[in-house]
N, C-alpha and C positions, 0 to 999 in steps of 0.2 A: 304961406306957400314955401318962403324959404325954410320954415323950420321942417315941414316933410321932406323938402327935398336933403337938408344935413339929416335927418332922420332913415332916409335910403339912404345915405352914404355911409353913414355910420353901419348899417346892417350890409350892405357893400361890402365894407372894410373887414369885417370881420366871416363874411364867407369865403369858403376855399373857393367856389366859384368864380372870384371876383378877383381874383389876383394874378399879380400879374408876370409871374411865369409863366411859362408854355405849358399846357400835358402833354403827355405822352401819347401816341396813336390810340392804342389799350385804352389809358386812362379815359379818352375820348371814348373811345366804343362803350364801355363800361356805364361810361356817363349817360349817354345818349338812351340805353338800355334802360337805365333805371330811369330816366326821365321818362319812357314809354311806359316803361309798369307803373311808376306814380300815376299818369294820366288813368290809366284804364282801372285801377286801383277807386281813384277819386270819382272818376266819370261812373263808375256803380253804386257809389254810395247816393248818388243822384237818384238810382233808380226807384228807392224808397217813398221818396217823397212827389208831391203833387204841385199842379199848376205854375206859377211863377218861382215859388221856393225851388225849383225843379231846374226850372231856365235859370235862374242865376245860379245852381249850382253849376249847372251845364258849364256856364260860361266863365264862373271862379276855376272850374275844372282845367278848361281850355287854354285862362290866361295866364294858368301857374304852369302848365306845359310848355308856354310860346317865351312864360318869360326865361326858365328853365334852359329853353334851348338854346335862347339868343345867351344868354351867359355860359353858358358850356363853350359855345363857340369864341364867346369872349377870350374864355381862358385857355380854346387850344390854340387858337392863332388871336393873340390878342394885338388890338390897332382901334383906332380912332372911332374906324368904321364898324367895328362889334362893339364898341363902346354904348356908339350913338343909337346903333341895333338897337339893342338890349335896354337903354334908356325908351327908346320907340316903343319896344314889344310891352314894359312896362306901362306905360301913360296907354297904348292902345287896351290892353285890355280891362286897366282901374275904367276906364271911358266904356268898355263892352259891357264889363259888370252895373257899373250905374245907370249906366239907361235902361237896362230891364229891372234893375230893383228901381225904377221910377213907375214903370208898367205897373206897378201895387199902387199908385195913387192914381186919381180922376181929375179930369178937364182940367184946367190951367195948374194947380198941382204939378201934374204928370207933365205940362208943357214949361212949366218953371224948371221941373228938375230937369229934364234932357237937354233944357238950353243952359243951366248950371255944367250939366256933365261936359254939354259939349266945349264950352268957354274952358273949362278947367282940362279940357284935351288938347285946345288948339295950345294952350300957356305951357302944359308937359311937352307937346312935341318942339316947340320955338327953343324950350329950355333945352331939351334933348340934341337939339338941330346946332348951339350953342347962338342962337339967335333973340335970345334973351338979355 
């Protein structure tokens, strides 16, 4: 666990995202822009495909917008509280994505993985919360 979590920090570090100056109002609108075409971009490439492949695109679609946003917001008013966002929007949506790519396996399977998903969710928010 700890090495994923230096493992986002390290990709953290190194996105403009994630720093910790302020943007600019602009830079903000800008940002928030292309985070919308990304989503609507990705959420069609979904379109192609079928059944579960489909839902977890759906939802990789969804959690790279949410995470997307909470770090934009990071870095136009950056504070503790867009910090811990953005660490939140991260572990919630690894948690959205894995429970439906457990929907691909059967009876205890499927009920191992979503109780794996959900334990390695409650450990990202507590870490996120700095309650780790």
């Amino acid at each position: 666990m700890k090495a994923k979590l230096i493992a986002i920090a390290a990709l953290c570090a190194g996105s403009f995202l994630c720093t910790a100056q302020a943007m600019t109002k602009d830079e903000y609108k800008a940002g928030k822009e292309k985070v919308e075409a990304d989503y609507k971009t990705d959420k069609k490439a979904c379109d192609a495909m079928k059944a579960n492949a489909k839902d977890v695109c759906v939802k990789e679609a969804k959690g790279k917008e949410k995470i997307a946003k909470a770090d934009l917001e990071q870095s136009y008013e950056p504070s503790d509280k867009h910090m811990k966002k953005a660490a939140e929007a991260k572990a919630d949506s690894a948690y959205a994505i894995a429970k439906e790519k457990c929907e691909d396996q059967k009876g205890n399977a499927e009920s191992a993985c979503k109780k794996d998903a959900k334990a390695a969710h409650q450990s990202a928010i507590k870490t996120a919360k700095g309650k780790a």
